[in-house]
C-alpha positions in Angstrom: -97.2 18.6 113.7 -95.7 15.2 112.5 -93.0 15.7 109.5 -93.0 12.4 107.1 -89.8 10.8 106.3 -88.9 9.0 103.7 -86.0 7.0 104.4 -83.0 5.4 102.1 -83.0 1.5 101.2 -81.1 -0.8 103.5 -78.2 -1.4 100.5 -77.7 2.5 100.5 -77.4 2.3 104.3 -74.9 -0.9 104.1 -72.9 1.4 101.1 -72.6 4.6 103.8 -71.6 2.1 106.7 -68.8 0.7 105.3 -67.4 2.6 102.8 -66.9 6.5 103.2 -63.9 8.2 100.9 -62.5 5.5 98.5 -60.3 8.0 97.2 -58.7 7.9 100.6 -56.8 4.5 102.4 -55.1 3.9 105.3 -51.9 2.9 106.4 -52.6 -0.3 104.6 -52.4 0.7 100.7 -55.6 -0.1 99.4 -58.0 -0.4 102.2 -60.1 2.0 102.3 -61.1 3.7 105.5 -64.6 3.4 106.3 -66.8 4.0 110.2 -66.0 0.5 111.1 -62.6 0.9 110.5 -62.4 3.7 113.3 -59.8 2.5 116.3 -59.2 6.0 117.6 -61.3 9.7 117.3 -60.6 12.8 118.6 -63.6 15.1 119.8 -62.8 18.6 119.8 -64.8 21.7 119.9 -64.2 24.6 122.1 -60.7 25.5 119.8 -59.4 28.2 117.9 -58.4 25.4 115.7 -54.8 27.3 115.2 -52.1 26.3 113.0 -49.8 24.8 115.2 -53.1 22.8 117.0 -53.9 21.8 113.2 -50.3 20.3 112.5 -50.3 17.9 115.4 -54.3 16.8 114.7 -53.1 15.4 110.8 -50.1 14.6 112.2 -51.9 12.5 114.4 -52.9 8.5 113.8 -56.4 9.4 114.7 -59.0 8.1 111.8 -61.8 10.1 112.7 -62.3 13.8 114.0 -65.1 16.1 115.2 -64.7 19.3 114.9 -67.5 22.4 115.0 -68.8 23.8 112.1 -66.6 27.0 113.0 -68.2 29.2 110.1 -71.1 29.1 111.8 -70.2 31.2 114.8 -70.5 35.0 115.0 -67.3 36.8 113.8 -66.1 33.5 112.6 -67.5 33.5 109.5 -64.7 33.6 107.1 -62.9 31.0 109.0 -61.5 28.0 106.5 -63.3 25.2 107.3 -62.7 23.7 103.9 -59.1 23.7 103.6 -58.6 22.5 107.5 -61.2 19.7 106.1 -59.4 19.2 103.2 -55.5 18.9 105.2 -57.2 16.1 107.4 -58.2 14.0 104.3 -54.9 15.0 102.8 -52.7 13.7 105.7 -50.5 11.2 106.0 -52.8 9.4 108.0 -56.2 10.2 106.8 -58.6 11.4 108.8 -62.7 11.3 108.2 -64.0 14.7 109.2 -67.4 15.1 111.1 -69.5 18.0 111.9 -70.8 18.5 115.3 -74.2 20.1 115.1 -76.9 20.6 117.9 -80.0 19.6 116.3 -82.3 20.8 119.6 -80.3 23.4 121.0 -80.3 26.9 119.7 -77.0 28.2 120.6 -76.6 32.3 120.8 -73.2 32.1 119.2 -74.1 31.1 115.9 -74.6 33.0 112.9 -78.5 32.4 112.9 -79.2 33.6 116.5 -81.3 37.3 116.2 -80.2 39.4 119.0 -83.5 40.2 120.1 -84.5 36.2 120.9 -84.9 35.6 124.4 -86.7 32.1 126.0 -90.4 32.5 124.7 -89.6 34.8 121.8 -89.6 32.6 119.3 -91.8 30.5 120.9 -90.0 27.4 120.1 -86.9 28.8 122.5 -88.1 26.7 125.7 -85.5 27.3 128.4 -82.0 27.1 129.7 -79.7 24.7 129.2 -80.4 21.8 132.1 -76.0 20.9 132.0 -75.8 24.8 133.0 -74.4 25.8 129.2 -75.4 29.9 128.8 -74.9 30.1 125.2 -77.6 26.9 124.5 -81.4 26.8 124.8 -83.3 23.7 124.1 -86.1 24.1 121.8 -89.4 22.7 120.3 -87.5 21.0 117.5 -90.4 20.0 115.8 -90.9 23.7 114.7 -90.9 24.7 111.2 -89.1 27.8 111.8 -86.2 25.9 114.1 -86.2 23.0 111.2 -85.8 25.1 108.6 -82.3 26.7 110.2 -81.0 23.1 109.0 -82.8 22.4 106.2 -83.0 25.2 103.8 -81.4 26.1 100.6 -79.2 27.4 102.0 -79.4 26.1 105.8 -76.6 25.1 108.1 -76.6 21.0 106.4 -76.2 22.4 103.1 -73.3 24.5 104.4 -71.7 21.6 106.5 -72.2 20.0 102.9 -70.3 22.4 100.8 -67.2 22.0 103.1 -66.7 18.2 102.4 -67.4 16.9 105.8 -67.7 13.3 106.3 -70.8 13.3 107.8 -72.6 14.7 111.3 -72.1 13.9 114.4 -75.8 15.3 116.1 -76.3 15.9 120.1 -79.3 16.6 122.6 -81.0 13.8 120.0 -82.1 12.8 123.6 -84.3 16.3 124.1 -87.5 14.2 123.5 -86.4 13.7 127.6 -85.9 16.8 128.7 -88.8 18.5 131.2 -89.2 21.6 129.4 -88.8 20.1 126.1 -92.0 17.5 127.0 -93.9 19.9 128.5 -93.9 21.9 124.6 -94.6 19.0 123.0 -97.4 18.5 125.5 -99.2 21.6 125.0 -98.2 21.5 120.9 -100.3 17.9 121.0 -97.6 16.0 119.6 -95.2 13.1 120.6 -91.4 14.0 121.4 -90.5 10.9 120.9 -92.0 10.2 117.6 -91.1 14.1 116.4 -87.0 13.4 117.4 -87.3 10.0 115.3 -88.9 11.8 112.4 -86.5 15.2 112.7 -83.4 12.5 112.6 -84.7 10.8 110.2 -85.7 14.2 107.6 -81.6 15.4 108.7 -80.7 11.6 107.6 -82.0 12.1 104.2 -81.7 15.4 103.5 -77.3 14.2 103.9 -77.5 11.2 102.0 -79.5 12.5 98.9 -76.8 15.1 98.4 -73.6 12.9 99.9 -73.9 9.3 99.7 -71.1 8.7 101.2 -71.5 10.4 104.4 -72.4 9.3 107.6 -74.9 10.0 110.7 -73.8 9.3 114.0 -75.9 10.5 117.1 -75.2 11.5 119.9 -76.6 10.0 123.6 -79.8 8.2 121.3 -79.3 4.6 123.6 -83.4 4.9 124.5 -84.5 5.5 121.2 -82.1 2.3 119.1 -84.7 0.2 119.9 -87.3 1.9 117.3 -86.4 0.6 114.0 -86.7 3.6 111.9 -84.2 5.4 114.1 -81.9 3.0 113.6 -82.3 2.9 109.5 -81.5 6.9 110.0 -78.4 6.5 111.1 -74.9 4.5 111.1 -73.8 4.8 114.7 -74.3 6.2 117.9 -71.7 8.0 120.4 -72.5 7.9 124.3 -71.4 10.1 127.0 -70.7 9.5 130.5 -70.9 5.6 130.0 -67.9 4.8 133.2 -67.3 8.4 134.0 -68.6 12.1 134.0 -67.2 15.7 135.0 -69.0 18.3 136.8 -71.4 20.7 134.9 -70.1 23.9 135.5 -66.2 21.9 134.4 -65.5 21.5 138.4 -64.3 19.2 137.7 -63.3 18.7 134.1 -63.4 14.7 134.4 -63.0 12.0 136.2 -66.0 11.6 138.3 -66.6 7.8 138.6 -70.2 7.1 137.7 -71.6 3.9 139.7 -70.9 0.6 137.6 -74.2 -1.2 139.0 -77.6 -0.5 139.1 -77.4 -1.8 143.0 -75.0 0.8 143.5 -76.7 3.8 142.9 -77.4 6.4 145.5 -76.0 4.2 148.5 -74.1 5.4 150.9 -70.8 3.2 149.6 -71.1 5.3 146.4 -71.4 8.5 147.2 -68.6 8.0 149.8 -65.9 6.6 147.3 -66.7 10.1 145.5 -63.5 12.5 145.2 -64.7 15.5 146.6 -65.2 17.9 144.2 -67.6 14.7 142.4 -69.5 14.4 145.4 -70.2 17.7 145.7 -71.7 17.2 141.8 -73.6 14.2 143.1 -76.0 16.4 146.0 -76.0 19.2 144.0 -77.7 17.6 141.2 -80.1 14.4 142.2 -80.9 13.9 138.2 -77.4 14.1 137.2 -75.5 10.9 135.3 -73.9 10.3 139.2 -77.4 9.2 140.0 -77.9 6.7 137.0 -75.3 3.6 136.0 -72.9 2.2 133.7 -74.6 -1.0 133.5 -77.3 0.3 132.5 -75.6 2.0 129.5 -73.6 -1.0 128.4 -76.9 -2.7 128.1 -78.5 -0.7 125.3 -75.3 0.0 123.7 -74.7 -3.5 123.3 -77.9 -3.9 121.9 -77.1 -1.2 119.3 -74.0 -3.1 118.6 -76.0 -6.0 118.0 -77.6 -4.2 115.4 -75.1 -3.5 113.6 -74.3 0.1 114.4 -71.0 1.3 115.2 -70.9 2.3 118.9 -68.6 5.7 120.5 -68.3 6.2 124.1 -67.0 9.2 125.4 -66.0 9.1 129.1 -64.7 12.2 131.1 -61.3 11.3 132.2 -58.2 12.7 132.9 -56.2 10.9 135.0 -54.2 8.2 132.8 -54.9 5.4 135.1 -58.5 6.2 134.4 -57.8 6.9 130.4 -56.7 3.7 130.1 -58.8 1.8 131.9 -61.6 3.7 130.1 -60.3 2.5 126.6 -59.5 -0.8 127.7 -63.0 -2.2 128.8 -64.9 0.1 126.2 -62.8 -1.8 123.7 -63.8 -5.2 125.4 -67.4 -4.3 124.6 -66.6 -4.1 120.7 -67.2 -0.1 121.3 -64.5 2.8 119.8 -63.8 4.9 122.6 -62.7 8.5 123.7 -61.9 10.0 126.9 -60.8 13.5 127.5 -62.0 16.9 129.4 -66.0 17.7 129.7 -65.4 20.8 127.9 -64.1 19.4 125.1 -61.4 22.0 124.6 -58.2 20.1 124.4 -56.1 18.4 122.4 -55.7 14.3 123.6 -52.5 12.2 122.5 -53.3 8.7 121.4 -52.1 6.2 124.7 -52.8 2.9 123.0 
């Protein structure tokens, strides 16, 4: 089942691109802080989100954060997104706030999850998660029932809406890859491909008709940049993994080296110059990012750059030696980069 999308001029894209919260500036008086304008962003999501870890984020001189939609976890309802929103874009330093949403994950935390779902019951839940996450469950995204989660009345955007976010920052947009995601869309007769194009592109309207200022950036898309429409849908993409990975189950947290040429991968060299605990992530799992390259990566990104789109990386490292290097050469690409720990669950100091 195909979804049309209608999608928003070019001008109204241009608008969102470069200018996000006029009300807001800088350091600079007057200039007004738009995506392009992003030098450092802090991603963030397995966190209490406490007072004191709240001071030193708007304390902070980073321009752009993503944080969870917290309200949407069970138990957590009543937690106050809004006014941690609203101190971000009050600080001293200004900070554009994105939700992080899984758009083809179903994730057993959250508030819509039934307690008697299990894989195959909705149909649409297809599996576990491939990364070894037990809370997430890719799904048949193209599903009414799944789609509608998101895009009702009173679904989770129109929530993420009501709390003044800056946008949405949307992973697993590469699901249309995944095994047990092709297999569904095999046996529902339609195109993964073509239905994660079109389910961006219905989440891309569905913000921008109610916030025009707010922006769209996907996660781990590089495959799909070269299809036009996906590209109108959105205002930049964020890639994982681009120099270096962790381990799935967070052993370890970071620093696993990916190989930097496509010549490189799977030889003997390679998997020798592995740290330990890396190589044993590299037999372990033969369709892991150990097994694929940064130059392939930098490829398609700068492609998407070319396009005009604003271009994240976010890299898996710890060790400062590797932080900086990381942030070095991703800003020699034109690209706004982020490293930290695969989990995602710490605060990172600016090193720049």
């Amino acid at each position: 089942m195909t979804h049309p999308v209608t999608l928003i001029t070019p001008n109204e894209v241009i608008k969102a691109r470069t200018t996000i919260r006029p009300s807001q500036t800088t350091d600079s008086p007057g200039e007004e802080i738009g995506l392009a304008a992003v030098k450092h962003w802090l991603y963030l999501l397995d966190s209490e989100l406490d007072a004191d870890l709240l001071q030193q984020i708007a304390a902070s001189r980073y321009d752009m954060v993503v944080l969870d939609y917290v309200p949407s976890e069970i138990d957590r309802e009543d937690f106050p997104m809004a006014q941690v929103i609203e101190r971000l874009h009050g600080a001293s330093h200004p900070k554009l706030v994105l939700a992080y949403i899984d758009i083809a994950e179903a994730e057993s935390f959250r508030t819509y999850w039934n307690e008697d779902w299990r894989i195959g019951d909705p149909v649409w839940i297809l599996g576990d998660d491939p990364d070894g996450w037990a809370d997430d469950f890719p799904v048949a995204f193209w599903h009414e029932d799944w789609q509608s989660i998101w895009m009702g009345e009173d679904g989770l955007l129109r929530q993420v809406l009501d709390m003044d976010y800056d946008g949405v920052y949307l992973d697993w947009v590469a699901a249309y890859e995944d095994e047990i995601v092709t297999e569904a869309a095999r046996r529902d007769a339609v195109d993964a491909k073509s239905e994660m194009i079109a389910w961006v592109g219905s989440i891309s309207v569905t913000i921008r008709q109610a916030c025009a200022r707010c922006v769209i950036v996907a996660q781990n898309p590089a495959h799909l940049v070269a299809d036009e429409e996906f590209r109108r849908s959105i205002d930049a993409i964020a890639q994982e993994n681009v120099w270096f990975d962790g381990g799935v189950d967070n052993r370890p947290q970071a620093d696993c080296p990916l190989p930097r040429t496509e010549d490189e991968i799977d030889t003997r060299a390679y998997r020798d110059s592995l740290p330990a605990a890396c190589r044993r992530q590299f037999d372990d799992n033969p369709d892991g990012t150990l097994h694929g390259s940064s130059e392939a990566y930098l490829e398609e990104l700068s492609f998407a750059r070319n396009q005009g789109l604003v271009v994240f990386t976010v890299d898996y490292a710890l060790e400062p030696e590797n932080i900086t290097w990381v942030l070095q050469t991703s800003r020699s690409y034109g690209f706004v980069p982020f490293a930290g720990a695969r989990a995602l669950d710490r605060y990172i100091e600016i090193v720049e």
